[in-house]
C-alpha positions as CSV (number, residue, x, y, z in Angstrom):
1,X,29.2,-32.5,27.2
2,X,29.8,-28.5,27.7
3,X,31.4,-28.5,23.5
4,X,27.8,-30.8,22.6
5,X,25.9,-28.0,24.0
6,X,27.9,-25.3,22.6
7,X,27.5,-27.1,18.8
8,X,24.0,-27.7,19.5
9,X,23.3,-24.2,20.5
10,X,25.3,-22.7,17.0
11,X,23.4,-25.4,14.9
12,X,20.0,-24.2,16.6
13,X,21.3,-20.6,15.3
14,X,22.3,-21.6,11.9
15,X,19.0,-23.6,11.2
16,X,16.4,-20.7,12.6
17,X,18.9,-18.1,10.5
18,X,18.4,-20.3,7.3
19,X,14.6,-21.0,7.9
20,X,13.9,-17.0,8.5
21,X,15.8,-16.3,5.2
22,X,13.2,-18.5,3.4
23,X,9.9,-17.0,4.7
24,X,8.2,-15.6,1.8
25,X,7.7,-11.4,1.8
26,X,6.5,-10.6,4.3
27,X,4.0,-7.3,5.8
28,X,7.4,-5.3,6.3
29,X,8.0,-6.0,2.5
30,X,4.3,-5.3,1.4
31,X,4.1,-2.3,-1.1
32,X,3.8,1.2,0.5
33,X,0.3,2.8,-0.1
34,X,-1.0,6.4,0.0
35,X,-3.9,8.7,-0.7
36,X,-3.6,12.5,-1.9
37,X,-5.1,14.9,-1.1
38,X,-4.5,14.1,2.8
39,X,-8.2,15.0,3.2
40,X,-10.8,13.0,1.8
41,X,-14.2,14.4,1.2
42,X,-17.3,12.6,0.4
43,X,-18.4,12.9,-3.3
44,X,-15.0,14.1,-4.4
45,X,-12.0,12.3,-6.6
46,X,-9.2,11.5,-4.5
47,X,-6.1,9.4,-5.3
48,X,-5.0,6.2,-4.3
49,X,-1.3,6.1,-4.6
50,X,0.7,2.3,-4.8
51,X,5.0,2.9,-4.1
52,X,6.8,0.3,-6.1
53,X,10.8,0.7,-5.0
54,X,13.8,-0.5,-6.8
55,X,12.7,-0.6,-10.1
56,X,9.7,-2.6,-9.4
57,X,6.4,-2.1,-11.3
58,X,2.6,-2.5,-11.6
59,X,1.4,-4.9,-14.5
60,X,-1.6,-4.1,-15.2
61,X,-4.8,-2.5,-13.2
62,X,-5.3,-3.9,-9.5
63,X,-8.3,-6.1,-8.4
64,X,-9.4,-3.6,-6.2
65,X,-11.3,-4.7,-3.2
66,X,-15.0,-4.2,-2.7
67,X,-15.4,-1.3,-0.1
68,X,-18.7,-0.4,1.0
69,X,-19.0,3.7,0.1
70,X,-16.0,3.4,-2.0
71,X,-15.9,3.7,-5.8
72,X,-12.8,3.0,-8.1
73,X,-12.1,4.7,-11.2
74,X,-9.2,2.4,-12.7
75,X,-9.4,4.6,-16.0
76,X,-8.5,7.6,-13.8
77,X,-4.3,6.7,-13.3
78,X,-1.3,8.5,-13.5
79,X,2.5,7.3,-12.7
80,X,5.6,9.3,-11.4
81,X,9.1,7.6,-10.9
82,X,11.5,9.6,-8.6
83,X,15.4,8.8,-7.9
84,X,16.4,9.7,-4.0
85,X,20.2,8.9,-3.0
86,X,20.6,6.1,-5.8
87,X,17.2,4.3,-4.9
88,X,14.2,4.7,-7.7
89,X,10.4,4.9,-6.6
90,X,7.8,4.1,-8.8
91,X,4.3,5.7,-7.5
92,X,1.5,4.3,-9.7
93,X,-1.9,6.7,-8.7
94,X,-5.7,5.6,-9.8
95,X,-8.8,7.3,-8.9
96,X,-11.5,6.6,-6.4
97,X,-14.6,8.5,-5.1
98,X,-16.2,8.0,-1.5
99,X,-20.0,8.3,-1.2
100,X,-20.4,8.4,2.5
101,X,-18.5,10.4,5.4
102,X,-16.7,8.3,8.5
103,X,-14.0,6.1,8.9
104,X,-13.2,3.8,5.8
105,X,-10.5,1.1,5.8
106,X,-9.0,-0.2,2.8
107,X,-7.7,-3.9,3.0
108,X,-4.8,-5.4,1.9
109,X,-4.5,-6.6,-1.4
110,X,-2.8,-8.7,-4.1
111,X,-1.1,-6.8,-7.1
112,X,0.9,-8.3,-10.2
113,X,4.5,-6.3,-10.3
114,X,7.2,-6.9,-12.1
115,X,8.8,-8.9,-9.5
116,X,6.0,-11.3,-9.1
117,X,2.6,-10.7,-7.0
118,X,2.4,-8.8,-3.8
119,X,0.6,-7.3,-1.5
120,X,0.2,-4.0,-0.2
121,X,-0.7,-2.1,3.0
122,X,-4.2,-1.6,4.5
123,X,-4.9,1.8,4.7
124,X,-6.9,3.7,7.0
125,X,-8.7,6.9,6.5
126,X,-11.2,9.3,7.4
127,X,-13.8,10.7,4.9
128,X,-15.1,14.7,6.0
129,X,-18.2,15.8,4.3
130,X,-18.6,18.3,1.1
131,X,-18.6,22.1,2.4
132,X,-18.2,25.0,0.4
133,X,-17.4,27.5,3.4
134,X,-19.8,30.2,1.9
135,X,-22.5,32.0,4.0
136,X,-25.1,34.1,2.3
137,X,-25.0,37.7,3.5
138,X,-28.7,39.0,3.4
């Protein structure tokens, strides 16, 4: 009885260990997202930056979801790749423009990479209004 118990417990194991291992990506593996500069102002360009890691890729331009206050240039992009310690880091940037101040969340969303399609992060920010800092001195 006490050697059932101990097999059944080890084949409980096994099976949870293979199941896990065949659970599609999931939000820890979602593509890194960023913005730059780290202050957003209303009115001004800003960048949305995707991470792709290990010689992953975008294909393409993103669906990018609707936003309200948010619009996305998808003509305005750049890329950079960077090798750290062995690993490579693909950061494709576009350009978007927020008309209204406050908090704005970006959802997550699907993208085509070279490894198939995946999803990123959401992405939380908060949008300061335009000031130019100048006084006029009578």
């Amino acid at each position: 009885m006490r050697l059932f118990r101990r097999f059944g417990t080890a084949l409980g194991f096994a099976v949870l260990f293979l199941f896990c291992g065949a659970l599609p990506a999931s939000a820890a593996e979602a593509l890194r997202v960023g913005i730059s500069p780290n202050v957003v102002t209303e009115n001004r360009m800003a960048s949305f930056v995707v991470y792709c890691d290990d010689g992953e890729s975008l294909r393409g331009v993103p669906a990018f979801p609707a936003v309200d206050g948010v619009a996305w240039h998808a003509n305005v992009r750049g890329s950079r790749t960077s090798w750290v310690n062995g690993r490579t880091t693909r950061a494709e940037t576009f350009g978007f423009t927020v008309t209204k101040p406050g908090e704005i969340e970006i959802p997550a969303f699907r993208v085509e990479t070279s490894k198939g399609e995946r999803l990123t992060r959401p992405l939380k920010f908060t949008v300061g209004k335009f000031s130019t800092g100048l006084t006029r001195a009578d």
